[in-house]
C-alpha positions in Angstrom: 24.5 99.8 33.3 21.0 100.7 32.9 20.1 98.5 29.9 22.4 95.4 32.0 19.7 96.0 35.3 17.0 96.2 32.7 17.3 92.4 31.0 18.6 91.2 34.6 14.8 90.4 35.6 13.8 88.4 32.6 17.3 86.6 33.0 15.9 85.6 36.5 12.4 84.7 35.5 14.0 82.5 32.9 16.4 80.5 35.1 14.1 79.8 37.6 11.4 78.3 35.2 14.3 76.2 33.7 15.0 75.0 37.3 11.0 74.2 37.6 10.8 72.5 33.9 13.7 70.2 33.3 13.1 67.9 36.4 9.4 67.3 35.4 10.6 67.1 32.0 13.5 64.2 33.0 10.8 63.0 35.0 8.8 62.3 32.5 11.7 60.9 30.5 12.5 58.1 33.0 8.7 57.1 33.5 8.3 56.4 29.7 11.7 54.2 30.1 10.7 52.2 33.0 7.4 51.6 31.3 8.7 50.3 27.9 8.5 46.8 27.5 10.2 44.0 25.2 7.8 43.2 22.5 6.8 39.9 21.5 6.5 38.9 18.3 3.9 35.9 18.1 4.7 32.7 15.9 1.8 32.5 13.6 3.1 29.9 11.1 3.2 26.9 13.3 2.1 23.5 12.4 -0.5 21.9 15.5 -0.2 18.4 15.5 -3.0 16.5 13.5 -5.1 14.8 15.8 -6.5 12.3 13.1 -2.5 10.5 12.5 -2.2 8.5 12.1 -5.7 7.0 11.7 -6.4 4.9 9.2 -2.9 5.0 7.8 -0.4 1.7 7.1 3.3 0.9 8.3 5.1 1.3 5.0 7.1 -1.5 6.3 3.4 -3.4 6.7 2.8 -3.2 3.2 2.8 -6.5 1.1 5.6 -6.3 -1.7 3.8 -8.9 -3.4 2.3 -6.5 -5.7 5.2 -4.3 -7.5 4.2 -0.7 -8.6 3.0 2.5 -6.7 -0.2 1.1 -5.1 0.3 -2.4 -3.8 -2.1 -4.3 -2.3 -3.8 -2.7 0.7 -2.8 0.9 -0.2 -6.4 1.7 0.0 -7.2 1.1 4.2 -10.6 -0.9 4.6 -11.0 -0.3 1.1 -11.6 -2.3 -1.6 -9.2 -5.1 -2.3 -8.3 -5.8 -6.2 -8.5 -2.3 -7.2 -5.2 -1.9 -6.3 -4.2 -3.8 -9.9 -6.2 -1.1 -11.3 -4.5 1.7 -9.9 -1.3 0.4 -11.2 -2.5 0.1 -14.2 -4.2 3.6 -14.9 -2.7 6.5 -12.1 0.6 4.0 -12.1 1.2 4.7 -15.7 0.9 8.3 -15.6 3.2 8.4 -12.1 5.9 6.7 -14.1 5.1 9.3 -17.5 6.1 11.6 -15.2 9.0 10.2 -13.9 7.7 10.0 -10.5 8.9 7.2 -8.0 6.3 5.4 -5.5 6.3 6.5 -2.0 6.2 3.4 -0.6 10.1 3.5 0.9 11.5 4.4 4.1 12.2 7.9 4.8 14.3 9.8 7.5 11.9 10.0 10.5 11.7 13.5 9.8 10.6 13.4 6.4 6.7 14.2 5.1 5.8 13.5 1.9 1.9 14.3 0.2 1.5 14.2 -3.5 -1.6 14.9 -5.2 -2.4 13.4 -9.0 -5.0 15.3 -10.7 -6.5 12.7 -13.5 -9.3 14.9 -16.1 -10.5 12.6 -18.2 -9.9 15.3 -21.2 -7.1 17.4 -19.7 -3.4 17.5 -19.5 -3.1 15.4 -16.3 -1.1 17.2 -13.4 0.9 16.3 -9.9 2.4 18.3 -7.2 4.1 17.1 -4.9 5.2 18.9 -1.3 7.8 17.4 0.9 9.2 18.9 4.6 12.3 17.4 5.3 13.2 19.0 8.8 13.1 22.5 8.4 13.2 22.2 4.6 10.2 22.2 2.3 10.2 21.9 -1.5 7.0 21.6 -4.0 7.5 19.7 -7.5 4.7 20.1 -10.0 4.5 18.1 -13.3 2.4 18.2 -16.4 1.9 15.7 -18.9 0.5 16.9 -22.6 -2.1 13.8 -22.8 -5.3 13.2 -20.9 -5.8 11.8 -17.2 -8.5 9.4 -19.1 -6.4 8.2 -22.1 -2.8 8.0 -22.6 -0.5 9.9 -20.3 1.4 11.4 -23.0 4.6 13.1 -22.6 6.2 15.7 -19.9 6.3 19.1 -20.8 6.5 20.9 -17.4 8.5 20.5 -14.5 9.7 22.5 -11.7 10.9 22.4 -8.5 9.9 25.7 -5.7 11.3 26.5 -2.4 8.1 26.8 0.0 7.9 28.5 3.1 6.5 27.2 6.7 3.1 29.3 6.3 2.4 28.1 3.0 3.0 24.3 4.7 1.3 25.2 7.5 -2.1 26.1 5.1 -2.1 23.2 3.8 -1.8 21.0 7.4 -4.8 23.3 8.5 -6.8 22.0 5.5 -5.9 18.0 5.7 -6.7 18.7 9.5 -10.4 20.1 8.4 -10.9 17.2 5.7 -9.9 14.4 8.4 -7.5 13.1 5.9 -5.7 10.1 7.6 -9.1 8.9 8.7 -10.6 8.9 5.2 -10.7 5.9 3.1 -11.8 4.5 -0.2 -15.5 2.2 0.7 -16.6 1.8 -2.8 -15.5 2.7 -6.2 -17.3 5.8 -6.7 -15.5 6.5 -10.2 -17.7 7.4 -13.3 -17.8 8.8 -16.9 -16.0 12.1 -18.2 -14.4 13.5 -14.5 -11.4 13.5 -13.2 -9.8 11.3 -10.0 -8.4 13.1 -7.6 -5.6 10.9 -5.5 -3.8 12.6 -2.5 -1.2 10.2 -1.2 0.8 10.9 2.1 3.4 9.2 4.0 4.2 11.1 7.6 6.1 8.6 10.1 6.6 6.4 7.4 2.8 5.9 7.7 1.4 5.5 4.4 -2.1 7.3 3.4 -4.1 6.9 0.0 -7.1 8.8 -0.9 -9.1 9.1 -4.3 -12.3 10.8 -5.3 -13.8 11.0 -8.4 -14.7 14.5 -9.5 -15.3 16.2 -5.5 -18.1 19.0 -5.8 -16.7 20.6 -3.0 -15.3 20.1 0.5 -11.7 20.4 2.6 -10.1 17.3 0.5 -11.0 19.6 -2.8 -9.9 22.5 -1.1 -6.2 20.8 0.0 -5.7 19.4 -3.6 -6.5 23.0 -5.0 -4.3 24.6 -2.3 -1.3 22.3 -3.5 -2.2 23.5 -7.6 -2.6 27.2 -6.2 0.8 26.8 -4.4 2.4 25.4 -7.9 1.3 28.3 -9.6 -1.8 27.2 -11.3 -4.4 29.6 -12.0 -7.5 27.8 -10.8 -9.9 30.8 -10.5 -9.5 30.7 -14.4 -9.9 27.5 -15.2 -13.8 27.0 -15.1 -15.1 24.1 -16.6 -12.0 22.7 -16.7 -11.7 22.4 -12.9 -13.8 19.4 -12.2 
């Protein structure tokens, strides 16, 4: 009985802090419940629309089908009539080496199209092209084993990649940047040993040509690099051969 009465006051002692505790404890409990709160996870990857389309685009139905081929006439807008032929005749016959079709057709109104033919005058000419139809987005890149400046040569790479809506996304933030639908071809700024770059869109079925020769730098260089980068090709190690 002695050693029962003995623990009997730490029994006590102990209940009644319990009793104290575990209701500030609860307490505490419910206050971090009510204060939890539903996170939101932002969407990052989101396409804005451009505010340059459609600019100085064309109806594809617009177009005159009096010329056949990929660029007919008045592909180029405010550009220089007549070069046209000679579109066909140079970036035409590499388009159709590499079994490419022209974009001049109608697509579903939710179809965007941008392809981008990479012409070095000494170097195995090259295209990707990107397309978005609805939620869908593919990239094809092609490679020919002749020169952009001399015969087209054969096909010796192909492939088609699934690509995702922030990799898309990039590349609208950098057409955005450039002003691409509102650039345009004023004079024939071609020369000796370069390269042409040509970036054709269609968004709306809206058509959209652009071609520099040999870009130093700037956002149309960067989108035409993105669109290599994004088909796998190396560019930081290219050096001299990136022109």
């Amino acid at each position: 009985m002695k050693r029962t009465l003995t623990w009997m006051p730490a029994a006590v002692v102990t209940f009644v802090l319990g009793v104290l505790i575990v209701p500030n404890f609860n307490s505490g409990l419910s206050d971090c419940v009510v204060n939890i709160q539903p996170i939101t996870v932002p969407v990052t990857h989101q396409c804005k629309f451009s505010g340059g389309f459609p600019g100085r685009s064309i109806s594809i139905a617009n177009l005159s089908k009096g010329m056949t081929g990929y660029f007919p006439r008045g592909s180029y807008a405010h550009g220089r009539y007549g070069r046209e032929t000679f579109m066909n005749e140079w970036y035409g016959r590499h388009l159709e080496a590499m079994r490419e079709a022209p974009l001049l057709k109608e697509f579903p109104a939710d179809t965007e199209v941008y392809r981008f033919l990479w012409l070095r005058t000494f170097h195995n000419p090259m295209a990707v092209r990107i397309e978005r139809n609805g939620s869908a987005m593919k990239l094809f890149f092609k490679e020919l084993d002749g020169s952009g400046g001399y015969e087209p040569g054969k096909l010796i790479e192909t492939k088609a990649l699934k690509i995702d809506e922030s990799e898309w996304c990039g590349f609208m933030a950098i057409l955005e940047r450039a002003n691409y639908w509102n650039q345009t071809l004023e004079k024939d700024d071609s020369g000796n040993d370069g390269a042409q770059w040509i970036l054709e869109g269609v968004r709306e079925n809206r058509y959209h040509a652009v071609d520099r020769w040999s870009p130093g730098d700037g956002d149309f260089r960067d989108a035409c690099i993105y669109l290599l980068e994004l088909a796998g090709v190396e560019t930081a190690t290219l050096g001299d051969e990136l022109y």
